[in-house]
VEXRO-720459 format. One record per residue: residue in three letters; x negated, y, z of N, C-alpha, C in turn. Coordinates in steps of 0.001 Angstrom, whole numbers, padded with zeros to 6 digits, always signed. Layout:
ALAXYZXYZXYZ/...
REM end
This chain:
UNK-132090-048930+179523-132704-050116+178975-133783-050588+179941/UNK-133826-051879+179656-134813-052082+181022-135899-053597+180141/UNK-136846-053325+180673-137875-054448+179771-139243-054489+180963/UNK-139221-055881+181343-140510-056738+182447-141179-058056+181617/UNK-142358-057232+182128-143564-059086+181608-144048-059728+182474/UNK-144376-060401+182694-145424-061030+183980-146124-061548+183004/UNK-147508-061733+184138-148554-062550+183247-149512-062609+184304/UNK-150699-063793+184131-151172-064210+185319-152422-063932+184784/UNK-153314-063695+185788-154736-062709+185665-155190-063556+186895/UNK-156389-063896+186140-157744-065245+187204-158087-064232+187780/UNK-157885-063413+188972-158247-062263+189737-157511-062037+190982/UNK-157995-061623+192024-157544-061778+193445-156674-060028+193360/UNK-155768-060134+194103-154543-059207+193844-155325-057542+194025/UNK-156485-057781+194854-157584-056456+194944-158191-056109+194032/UNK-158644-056980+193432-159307-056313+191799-157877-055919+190725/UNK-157262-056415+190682-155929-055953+189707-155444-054877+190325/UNK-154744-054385+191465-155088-053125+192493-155528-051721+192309/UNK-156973-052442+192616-157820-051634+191893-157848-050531+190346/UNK-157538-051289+189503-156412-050597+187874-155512-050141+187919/UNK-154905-050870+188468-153414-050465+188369-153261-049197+189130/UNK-154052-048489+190601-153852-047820+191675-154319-046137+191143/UNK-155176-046761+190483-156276-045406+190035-155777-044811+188945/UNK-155183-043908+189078-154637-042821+188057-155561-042710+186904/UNK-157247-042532+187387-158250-042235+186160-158248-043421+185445/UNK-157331-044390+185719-157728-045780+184498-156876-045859+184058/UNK-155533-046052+184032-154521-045741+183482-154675-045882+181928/UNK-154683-044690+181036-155163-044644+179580-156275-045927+179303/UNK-157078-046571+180036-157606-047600+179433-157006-048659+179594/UNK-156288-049069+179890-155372-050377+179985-153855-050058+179507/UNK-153430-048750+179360-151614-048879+179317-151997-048212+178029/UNK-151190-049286+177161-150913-049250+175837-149470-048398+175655/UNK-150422-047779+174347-148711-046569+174213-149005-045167+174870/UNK-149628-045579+176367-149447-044218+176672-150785-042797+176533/UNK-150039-042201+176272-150910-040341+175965-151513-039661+176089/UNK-150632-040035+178133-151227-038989+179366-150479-039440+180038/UNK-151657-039341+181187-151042-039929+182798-152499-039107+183284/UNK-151726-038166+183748-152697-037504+184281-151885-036839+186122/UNK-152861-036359+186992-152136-035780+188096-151772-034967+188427/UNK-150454-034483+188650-150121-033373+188221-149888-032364+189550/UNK-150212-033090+191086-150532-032070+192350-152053-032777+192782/UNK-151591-032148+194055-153079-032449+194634-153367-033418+195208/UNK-152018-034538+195876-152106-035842+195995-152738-036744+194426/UNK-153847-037365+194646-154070-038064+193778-153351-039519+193749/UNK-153315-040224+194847-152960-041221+194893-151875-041868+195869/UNK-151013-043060+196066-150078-043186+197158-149204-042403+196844/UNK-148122-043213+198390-146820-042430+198496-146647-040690+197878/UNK-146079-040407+197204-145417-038588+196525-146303-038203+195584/UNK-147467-038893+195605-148233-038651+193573-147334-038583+193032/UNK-147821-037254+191948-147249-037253+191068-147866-036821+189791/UNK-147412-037484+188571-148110-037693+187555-147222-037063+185990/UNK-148099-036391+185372-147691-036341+184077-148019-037403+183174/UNK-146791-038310+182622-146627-039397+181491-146396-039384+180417/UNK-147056-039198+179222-146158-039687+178183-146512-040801+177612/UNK-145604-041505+176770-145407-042557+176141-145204-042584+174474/UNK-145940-042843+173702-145521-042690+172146-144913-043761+171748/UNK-143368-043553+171454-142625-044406+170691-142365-043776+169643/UNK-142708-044401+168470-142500-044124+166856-143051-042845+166918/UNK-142775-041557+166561-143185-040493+166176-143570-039996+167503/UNK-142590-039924+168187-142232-038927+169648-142851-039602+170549/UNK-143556-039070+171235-143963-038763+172890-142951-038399+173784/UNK-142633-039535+174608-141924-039452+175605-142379-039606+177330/UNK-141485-039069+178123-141460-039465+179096-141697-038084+180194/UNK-142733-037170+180949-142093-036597+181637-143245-036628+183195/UNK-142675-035734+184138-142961-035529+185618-142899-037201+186320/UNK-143566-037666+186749-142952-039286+187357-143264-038530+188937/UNK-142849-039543+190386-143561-039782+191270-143773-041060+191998/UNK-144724-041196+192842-144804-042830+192999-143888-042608+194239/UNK-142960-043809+194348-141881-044216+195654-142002-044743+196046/UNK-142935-045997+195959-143397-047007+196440-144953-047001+196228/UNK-145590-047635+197271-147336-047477+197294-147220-048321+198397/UNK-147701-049979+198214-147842-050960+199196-149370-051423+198520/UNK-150274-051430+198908-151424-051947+198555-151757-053389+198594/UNK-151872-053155+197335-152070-054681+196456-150808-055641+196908/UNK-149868-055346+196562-148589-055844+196185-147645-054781+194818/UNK-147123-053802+195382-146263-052887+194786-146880-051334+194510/UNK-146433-051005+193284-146654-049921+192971-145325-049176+192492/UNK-144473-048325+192889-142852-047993+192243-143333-046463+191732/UNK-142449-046055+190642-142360-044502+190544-140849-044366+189789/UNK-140529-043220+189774-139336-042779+189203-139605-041457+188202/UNK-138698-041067+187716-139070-040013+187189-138343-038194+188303/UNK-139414-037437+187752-138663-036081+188593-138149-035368+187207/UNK-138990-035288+186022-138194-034268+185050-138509-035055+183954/UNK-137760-035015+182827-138009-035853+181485-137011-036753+181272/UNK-137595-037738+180813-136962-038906+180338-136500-039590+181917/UNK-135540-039682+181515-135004-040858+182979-135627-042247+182987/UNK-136588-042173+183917-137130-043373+184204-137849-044054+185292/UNK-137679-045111+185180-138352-046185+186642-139156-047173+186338/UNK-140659-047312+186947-141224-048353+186813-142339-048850+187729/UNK-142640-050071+187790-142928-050479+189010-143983-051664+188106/UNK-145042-051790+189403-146439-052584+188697-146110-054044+190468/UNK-145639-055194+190241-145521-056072+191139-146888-056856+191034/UNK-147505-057193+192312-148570-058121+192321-147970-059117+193433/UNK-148219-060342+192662-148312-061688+193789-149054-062742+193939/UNK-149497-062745+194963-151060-064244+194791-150079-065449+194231/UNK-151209-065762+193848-150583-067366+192730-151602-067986+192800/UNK-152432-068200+193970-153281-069325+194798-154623-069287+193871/UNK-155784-069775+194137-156804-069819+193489-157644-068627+193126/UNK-157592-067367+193768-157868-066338+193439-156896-065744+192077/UNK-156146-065983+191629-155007-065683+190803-153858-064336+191245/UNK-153682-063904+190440-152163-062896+190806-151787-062822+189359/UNK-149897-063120+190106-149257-062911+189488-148693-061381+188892/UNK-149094-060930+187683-148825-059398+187753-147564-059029+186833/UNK-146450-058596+187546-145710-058040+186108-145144-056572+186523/UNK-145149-055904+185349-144815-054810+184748-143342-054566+184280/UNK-142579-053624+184987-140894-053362+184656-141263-051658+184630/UNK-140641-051915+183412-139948-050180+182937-138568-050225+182945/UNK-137436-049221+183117-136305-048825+182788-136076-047381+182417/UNK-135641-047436+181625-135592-045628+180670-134047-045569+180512/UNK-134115-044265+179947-132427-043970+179162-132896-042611+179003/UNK-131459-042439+178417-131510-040786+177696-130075-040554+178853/UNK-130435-039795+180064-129133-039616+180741-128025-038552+179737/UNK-126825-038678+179854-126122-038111+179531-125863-037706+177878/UNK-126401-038517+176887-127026-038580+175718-125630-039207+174505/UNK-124739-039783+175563-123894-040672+175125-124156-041960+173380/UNK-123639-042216+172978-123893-042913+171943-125277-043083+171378/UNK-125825-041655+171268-126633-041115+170270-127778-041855+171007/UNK-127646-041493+172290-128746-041976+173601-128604-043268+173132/UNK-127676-043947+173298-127331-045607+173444-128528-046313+171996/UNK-128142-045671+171233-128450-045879+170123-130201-045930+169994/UNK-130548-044709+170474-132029-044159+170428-132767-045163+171962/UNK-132281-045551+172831-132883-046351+173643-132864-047979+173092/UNK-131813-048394+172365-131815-049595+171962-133012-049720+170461/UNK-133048-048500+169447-134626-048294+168967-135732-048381+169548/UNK-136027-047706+170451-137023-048188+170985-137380-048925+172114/UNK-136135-049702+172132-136892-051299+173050-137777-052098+172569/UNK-138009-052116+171079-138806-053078+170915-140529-052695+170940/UNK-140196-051235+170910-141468-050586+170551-142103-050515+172336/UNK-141110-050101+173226-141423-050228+174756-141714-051635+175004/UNK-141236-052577+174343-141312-054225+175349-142905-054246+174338/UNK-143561-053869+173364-144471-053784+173067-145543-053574+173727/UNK-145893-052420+173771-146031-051552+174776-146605-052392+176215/UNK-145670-052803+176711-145682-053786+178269-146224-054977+178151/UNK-145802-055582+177148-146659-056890+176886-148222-056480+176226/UNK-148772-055246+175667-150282-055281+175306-150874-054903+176757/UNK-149774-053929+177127-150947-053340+178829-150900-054546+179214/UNK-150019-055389+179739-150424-056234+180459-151389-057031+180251/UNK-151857-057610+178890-152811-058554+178312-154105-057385+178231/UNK-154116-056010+178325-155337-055291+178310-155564-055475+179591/UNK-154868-055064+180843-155130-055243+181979-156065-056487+182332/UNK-155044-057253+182068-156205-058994+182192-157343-058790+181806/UNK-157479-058670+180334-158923-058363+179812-159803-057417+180481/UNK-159224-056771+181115-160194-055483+181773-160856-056167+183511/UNK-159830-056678+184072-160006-057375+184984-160964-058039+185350/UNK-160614-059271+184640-161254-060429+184474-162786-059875+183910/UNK-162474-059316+183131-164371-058874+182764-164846-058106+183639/UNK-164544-057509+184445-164758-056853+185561-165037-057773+186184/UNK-164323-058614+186943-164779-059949+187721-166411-060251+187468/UNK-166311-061122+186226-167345-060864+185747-168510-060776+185866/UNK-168496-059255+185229-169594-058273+185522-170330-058716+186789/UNK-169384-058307+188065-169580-058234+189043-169904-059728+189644/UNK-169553-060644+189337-170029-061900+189340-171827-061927+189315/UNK-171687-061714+187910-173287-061665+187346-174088-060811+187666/UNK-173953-059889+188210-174639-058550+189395-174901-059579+190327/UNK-174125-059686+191292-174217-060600+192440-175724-061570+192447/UNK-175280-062263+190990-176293-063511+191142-177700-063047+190938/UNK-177643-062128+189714-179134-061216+189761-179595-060786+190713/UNK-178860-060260+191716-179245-059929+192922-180079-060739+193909/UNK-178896-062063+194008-179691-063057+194783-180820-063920+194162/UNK-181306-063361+192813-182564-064166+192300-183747-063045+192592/UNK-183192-061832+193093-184393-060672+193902-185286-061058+194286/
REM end
């Protein structure tokens, strides 16, 4: 099953980056999930790897991930190594004005699960496309007030 949002965030593709990159923020912006925590000694970039889970309906899902992709401030990819079969990837693209375009793609399954799988991934699509559409609108919110913040630091500064 596969489920992507985009959504556009008044923020230059480095501050969105910034969230999205850092393993320790994770749980404050991604809705749904448990734990995302690191699970070697690479923290970040290319071969991180992370323990995920995801709560759909009762169950906690998801598993070992690693990142496959690590392009700074564009792409973020991971796959899964043990668990739930899965792929997902955080895309950033400038959209002019200090803007980025950000969207969020998951793809899951139950490998080898037949029907039962078919069945149990098509349940919880709606609860996953959930899920993707709040992180993404938490993300913004986190962002953008971040901006912000840091905006209004700035100016205090220069009234020193």
């Amino acid at each position: 099953m596969r489920v992507s949002e985009s959504l556009l965030i008044d923020a230059p593709a480095a501050l969105v980056w910034e969230q999205v990159s850092d393993p320790g923020r994770a749980l404050h912006f991604m809705s749904g999930i448990t734990r995302w925590e690191v699970a070697d000694a690479k923290r970040t970039g290319l071969g991180a790897r992370y323990r995920m889970l995801m709560r759909v309906g009762s169950a906690e899902i998801g598993g070992l991930i690693e990142v496959v992709e690590f392009t700074p401030e564009c792409d973020l990819a991971w796959t899964s190594v043990t668990g739930i079969d899965q792929r997902g990837r955080w895309r950033l693209r400038g959209a002019g004005r200090g803007r980025t375009r950000t969207e969020l793609r998951l793809a899951y399954g139950v490998a080898g699960s037949g029907i039962l799988g078919w069945v149990a991934e098509h349940l919880a699509a709606p609860i996953v496309h959930g899920h993707v559409r709040r992180t993404l609108h938490e993300l913004k919110r986190t962002v953008e007030q971040e901006q912000t913040r840091a905006t209004a630091a700035r100016r205090r500064a220069r009234r020193i």
